[in-house]
N, C-alpha and C positions, 0 to 999 in steps of 0.2 A: 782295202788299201792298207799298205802297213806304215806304221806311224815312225818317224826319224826323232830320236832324241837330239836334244839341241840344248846349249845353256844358253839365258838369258837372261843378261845381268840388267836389272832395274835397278832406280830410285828407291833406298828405302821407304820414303813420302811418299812416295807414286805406288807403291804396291803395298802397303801395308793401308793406304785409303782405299783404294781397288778394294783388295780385299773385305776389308768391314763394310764397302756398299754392296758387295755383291752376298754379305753373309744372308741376308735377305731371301736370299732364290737357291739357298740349297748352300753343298758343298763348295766352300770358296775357291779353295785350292780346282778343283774340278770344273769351274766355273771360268776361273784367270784363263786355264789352257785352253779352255773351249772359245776366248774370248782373242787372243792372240792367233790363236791357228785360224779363226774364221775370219779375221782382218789377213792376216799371211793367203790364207787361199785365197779372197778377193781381189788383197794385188794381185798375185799370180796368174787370176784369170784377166786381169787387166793388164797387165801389163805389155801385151801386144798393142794394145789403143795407145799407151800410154806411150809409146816405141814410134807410134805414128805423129804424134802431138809435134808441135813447130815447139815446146815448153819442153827444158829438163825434167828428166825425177823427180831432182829435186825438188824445183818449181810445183810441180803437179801432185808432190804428197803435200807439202807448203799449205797447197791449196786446202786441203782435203780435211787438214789440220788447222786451218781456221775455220771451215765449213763447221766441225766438230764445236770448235768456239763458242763458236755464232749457235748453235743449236739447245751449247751451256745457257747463253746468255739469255736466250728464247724461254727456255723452263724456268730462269731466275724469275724474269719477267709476269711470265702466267704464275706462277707465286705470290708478288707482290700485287698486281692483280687481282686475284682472288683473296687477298689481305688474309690469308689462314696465320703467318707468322703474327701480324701484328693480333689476329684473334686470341690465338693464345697465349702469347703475352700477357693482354689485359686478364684474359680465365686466371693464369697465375698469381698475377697482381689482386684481384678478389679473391680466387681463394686462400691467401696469405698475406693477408692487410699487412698482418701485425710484421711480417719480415717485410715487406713495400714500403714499411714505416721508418722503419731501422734504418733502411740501406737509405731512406728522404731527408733521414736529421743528418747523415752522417756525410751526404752530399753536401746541405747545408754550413755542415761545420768545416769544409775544406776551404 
């Protein structure tokens, strides 16, 4: 299959956080493309359901774009949940009394 060059002007905020989450799994830059074309072909292969729907486009990526949301807010969740954030919090807080200290007088004196 031969691939069409295309621009695609983002968010500097949107793609430059993409980016440094995805440095994680390899090449970013290789990773963004691979991550947009495989949402791009999905529509594509959807888009005849999507054609059938009593719901605009619009309406029906809308959708798809809160579903994505909601899925945010589902891993926020399983997080707090399994309290790892506030875990290491406290780990930091003991092993750095003496700056827990600092930043408690300095609360204090405000």
């Amino acid at each position: 299959m031969a691939l069409k060059t295309y621009a695609l002007r983002l968010d500097e905020e949107v793609y430059d956080g993409l980016k440094k989450e995805m440095e994680a799994y390899g090449d970013p830059d290789l990773n963004m493309s691979f991550v947009i074309r495989r949402y791009l072909r999905d529509l594509y292969e959807a888009m005849p359901y999507l054609k059938k729907s009593e719901f605009s486009l619009l309406n029906s990526l809308a959708l798809w774009g809160t579903m994505l949301k909601h899925l945010r807010a589902i891993a926020q969740f399983e997080n707090i949940m399994k309290g790892r954030p506030i875990v290491e919090r406290a780990q930091a807080e003991i092993d750095n009394r003496e700056e827990f200290e600092k930043i408690k007088r300095k609360k204090k004196g405000e």
